[in-house]
C-alpha positions as CSV (number, residue, x, y, z in Angstrom):
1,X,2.7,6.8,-17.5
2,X,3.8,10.6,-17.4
3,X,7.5,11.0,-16.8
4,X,8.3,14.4,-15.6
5,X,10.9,16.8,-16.9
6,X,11.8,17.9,-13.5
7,X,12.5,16.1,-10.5
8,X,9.9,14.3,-8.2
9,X,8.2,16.4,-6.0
10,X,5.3,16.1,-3.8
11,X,1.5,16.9,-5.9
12,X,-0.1,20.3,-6.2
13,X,-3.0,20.7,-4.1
14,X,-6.0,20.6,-6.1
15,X,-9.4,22.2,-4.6
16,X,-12.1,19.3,-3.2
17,X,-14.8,20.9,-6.3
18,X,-12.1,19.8,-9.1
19,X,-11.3,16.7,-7.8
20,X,-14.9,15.7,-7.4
21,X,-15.6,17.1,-11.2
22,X,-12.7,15.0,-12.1
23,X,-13.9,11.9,-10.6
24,X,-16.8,12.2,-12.6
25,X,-15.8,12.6,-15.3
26,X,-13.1,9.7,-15.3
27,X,-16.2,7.4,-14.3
28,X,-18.0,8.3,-17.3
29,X,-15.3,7.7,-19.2
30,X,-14.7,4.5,-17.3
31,X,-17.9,3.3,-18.4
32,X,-18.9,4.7,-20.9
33,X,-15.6,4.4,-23.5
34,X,-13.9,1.8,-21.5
35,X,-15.3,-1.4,-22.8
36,X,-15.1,0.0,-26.6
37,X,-12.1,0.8,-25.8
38,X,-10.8,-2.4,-24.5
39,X,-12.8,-4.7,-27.0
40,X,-10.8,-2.5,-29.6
41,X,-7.4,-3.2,-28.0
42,X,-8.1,-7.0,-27.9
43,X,-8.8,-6.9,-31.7
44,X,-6.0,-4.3,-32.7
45,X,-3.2,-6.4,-30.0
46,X,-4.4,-10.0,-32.0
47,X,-3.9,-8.4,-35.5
48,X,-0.8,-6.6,-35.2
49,X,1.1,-9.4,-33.3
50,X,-1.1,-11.9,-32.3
51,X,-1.0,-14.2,-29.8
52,X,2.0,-12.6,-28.1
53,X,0.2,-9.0,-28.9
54,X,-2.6,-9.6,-26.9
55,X,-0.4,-11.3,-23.8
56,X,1.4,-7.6,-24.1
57,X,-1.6,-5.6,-24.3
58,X,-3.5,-7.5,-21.4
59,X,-0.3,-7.3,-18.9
60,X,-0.2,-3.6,-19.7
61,X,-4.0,-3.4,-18.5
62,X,-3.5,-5.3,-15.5
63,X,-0.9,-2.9,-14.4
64,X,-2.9,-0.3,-15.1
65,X,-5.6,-1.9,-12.8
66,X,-2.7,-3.0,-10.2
67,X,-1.9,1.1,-9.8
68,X,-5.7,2.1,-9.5
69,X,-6.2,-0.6,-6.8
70,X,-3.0,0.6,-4.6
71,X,-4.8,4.0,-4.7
72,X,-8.3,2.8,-4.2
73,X,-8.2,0.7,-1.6
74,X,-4.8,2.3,-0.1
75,X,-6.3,2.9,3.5
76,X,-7.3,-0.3,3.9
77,X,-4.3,-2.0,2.7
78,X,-2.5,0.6,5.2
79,X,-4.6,-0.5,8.3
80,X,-4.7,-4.6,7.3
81,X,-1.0,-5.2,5.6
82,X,1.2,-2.5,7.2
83,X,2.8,-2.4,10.4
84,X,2.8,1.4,12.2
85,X,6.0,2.8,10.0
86,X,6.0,1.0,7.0
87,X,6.1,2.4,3.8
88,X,2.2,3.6,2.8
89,X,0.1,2.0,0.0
90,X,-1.5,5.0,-2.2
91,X,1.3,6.1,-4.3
92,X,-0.3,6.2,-8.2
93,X,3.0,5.4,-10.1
94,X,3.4,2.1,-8.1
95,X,1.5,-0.8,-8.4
96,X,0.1,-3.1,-4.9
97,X,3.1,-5.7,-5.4
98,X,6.0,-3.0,-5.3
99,X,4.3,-1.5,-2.1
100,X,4.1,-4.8,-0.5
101,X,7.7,-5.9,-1.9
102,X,9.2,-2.5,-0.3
103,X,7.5,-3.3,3.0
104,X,8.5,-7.3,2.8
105,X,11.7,-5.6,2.7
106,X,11.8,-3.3,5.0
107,X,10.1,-6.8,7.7
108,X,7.1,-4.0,8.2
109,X,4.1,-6.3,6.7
110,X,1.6,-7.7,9.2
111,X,0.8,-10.7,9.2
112,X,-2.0,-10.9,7.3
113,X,0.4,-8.7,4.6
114,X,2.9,-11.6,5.0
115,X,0.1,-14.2,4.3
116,X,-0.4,-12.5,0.9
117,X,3.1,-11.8,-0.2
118,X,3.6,-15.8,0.9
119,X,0.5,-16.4,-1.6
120,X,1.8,-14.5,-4.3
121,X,5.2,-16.6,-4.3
122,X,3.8,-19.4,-4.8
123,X,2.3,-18.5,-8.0
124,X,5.7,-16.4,-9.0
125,X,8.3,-16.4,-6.3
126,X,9.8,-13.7,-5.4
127,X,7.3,-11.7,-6.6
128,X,6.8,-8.4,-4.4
129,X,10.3,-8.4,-4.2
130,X,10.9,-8.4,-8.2
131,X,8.0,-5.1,-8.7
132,X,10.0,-3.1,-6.6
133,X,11.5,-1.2,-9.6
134,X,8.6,-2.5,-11.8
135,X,6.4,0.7,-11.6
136,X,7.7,2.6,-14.4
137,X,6.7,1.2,-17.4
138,X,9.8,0.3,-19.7
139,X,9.4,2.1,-23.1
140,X,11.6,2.1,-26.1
141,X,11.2,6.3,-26.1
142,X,13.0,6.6,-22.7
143,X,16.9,5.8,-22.2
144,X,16.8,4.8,-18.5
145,X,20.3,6.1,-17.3
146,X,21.7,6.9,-13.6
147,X,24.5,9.5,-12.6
148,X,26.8,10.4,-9.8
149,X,26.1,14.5,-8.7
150,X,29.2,15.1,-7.3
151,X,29.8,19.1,-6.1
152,X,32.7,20.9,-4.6
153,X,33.2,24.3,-3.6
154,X,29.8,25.2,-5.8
155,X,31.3,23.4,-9.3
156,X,30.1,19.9,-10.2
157,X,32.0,17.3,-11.7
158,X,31.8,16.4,-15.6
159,X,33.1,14.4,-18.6
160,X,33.3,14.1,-21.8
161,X,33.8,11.4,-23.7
162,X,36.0,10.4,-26.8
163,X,34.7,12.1,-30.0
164,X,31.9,13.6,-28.4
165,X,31.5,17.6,-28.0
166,X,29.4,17.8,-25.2
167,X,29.6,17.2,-21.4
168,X,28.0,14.8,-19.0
169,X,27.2,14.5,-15.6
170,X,29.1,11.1,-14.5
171,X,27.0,8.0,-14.9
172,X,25.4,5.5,-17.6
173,X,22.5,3.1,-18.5
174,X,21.3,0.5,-16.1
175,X,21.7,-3.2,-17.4
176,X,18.5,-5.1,-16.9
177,X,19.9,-6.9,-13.6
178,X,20.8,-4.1,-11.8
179,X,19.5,-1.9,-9.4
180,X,20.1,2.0,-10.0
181,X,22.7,1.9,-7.5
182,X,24.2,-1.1,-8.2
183,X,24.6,0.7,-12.0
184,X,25.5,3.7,-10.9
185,X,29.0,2.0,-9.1
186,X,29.6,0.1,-12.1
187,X,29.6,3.2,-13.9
188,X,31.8,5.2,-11.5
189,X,33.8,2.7,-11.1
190,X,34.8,2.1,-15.4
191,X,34.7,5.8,-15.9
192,X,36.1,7.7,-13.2
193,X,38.6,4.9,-11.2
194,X,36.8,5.8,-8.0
195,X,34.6,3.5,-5.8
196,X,31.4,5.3,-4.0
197,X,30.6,4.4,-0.8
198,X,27.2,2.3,-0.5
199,X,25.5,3.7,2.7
200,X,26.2,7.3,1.6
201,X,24.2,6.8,-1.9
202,X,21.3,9.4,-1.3
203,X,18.6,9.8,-4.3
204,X,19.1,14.1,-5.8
205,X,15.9,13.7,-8.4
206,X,14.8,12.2,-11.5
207,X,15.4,14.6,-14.6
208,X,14.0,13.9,-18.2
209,X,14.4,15.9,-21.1
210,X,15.8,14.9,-25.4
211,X,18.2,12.3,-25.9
212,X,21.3,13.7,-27.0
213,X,22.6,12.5,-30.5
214,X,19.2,10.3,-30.7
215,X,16.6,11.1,-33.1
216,X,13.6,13.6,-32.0
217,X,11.2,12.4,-29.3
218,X,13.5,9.7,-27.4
219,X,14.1,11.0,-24.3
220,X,16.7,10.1,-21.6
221,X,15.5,9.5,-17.5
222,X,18.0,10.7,-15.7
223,X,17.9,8.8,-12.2
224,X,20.8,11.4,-10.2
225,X,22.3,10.0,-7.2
226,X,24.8,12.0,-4.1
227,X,27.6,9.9,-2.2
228,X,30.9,9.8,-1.2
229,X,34.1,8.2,-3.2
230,X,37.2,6.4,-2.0
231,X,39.9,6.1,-4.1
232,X,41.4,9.0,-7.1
233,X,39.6,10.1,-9.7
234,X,41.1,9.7,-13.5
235,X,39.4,9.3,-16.5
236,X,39.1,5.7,-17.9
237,X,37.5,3.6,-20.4
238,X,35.7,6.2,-23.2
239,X,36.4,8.9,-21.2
240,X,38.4,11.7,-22.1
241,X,38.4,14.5,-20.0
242,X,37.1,15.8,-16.3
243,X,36.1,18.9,-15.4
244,X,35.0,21.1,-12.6
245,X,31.7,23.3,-14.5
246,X,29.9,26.0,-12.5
247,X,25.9,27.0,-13.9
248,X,28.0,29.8,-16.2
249,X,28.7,26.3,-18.2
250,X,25.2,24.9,-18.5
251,X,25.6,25.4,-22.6
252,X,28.5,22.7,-22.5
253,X,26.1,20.2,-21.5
254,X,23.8,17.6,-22.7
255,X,20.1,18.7,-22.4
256,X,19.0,16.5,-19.0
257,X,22.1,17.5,-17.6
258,X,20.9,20.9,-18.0
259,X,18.0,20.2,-16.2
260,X,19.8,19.2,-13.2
261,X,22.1,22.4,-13.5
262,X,18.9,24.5,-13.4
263,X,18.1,22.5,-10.2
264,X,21.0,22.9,-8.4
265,X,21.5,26.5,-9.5
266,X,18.0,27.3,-7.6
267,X,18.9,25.6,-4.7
268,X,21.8,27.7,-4.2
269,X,24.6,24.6,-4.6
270,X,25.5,25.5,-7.4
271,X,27.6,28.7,-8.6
């Protein structure tokens, strides 16, 4: 999986030549190196940590497989499981549960889609439902972390905890049985006093770049987040200080939050 140091946006067109070329050559590869490769991971998975190696290195593969099947056979999954405005089958980064758990949802299977997702509870209930998030690999290189983007009159609000030098954009890590929003108020809520207002929770962009005050290559995945607070902000729990920064201030920040200053400087909301 290749997590992006900038924020989601849609692919760069690529001429019909390269992406044939490309195809070829992935097919060779495919066949060619794929079963060496694969015998090899068995063998390597059973020595390192054996029996519970293997289980690890298998589910990996049948992601992997899970993601090339929701783009391979996306147009037929669109026609036979989605109803007209559902959310497509096709993206590469999700696998054909989260699709189908984000349309069970949403109530825009067909019936036929419902027929599956009713099959594959039965083997692990609630299991379109539970890949929803499930497409992006957990790695112990990436701090998965959330954060509120709150900006007024061009300056974006900050903090800074005890003992530490730097400034943050508001937010923290996700605990495993959370959703990123769900996180994201828990973490307003502890650090600044204020409670966001659910329905007006809008996704900014994704933002990766060096962990600060981690040791080289572990990286943090900034998930940012818009919305609208009741209540008045303070500092609480480890935090410190607020402050109102403008771009002029992007060296008193963490490195991802950087990122996102960069962002917002280029869209013209921030000063």
């Amino acid at each position: 999986m290749i997590f992006r140091k900038r924020p989601r946006q849609p692919d760069t067109r690529t001429p019909p030549l390269i992406g044939l070329l490309l195809f070829a050559i992935s097919i060779v590869l495919l066949v060619v190196t794929g079963p060496l490769g694969f015998l090899y991971g068995i063998f390597h998975s059973t020595f390192k940590k054996g029996f519970r190696g293997l289980g690890e290195y298998l589910l990996q593969v049948a992601i992997s497989i899970d993601q090339l099947g929701n783009v391979l056979m996306q147009h037929l999954l669109n026609v036979l499981w989605v109803r007209r405005g559902g959310y497509p089958f096709g993206n590469r980064d999700e696998t054909i549960s989260n699709a189908l758990g984000r349309n069970k949802r949403n109530g825009t299977l067909t019936a036929f889609g419902r027929a599956i997702d009713a099959l594959l509870d039965r083997i692990d209930p609630n299991h379109s439902l539970n890949s929803i998030d499930y497409y992006i690999e957990p790695s112990s290189q990436v701090i998965e972390a959330v954060s509120w983007v709150h900006l007024e009159d061009g300056r974006i609000l900050c903090s800074r905890s005890v003992g530490k030098r730097l400034y943050y954009i508001p937010g923290g890590k996700r605990l495993p049985d959370e959703s990123e929003v769900q996180a994201l108020q828990r973490e307003i809520r502890e650090e600044l006093g204020v409670g966001l207002v659910g329905p007006s929770i809008e996704p900014l962009g994704v933002f990766e770049a060096q962990a600060d005050g981690q040791p080289p290559g572990i990286q943090v995945r900034l998930s940012c987040y818009t919305g609208r607070y009741t209540g008045t902000l303070h500092p609480s729990a480890e935090i410190e200080e607020l402050v109102w920064l403008s771009y002029p201030d992007r060296d008193l920040l963490a490195p991802v939050d950087q990122l996102v200053f960069d962002f917002l400087q280029k869209k013209g909301g921030l000063q």
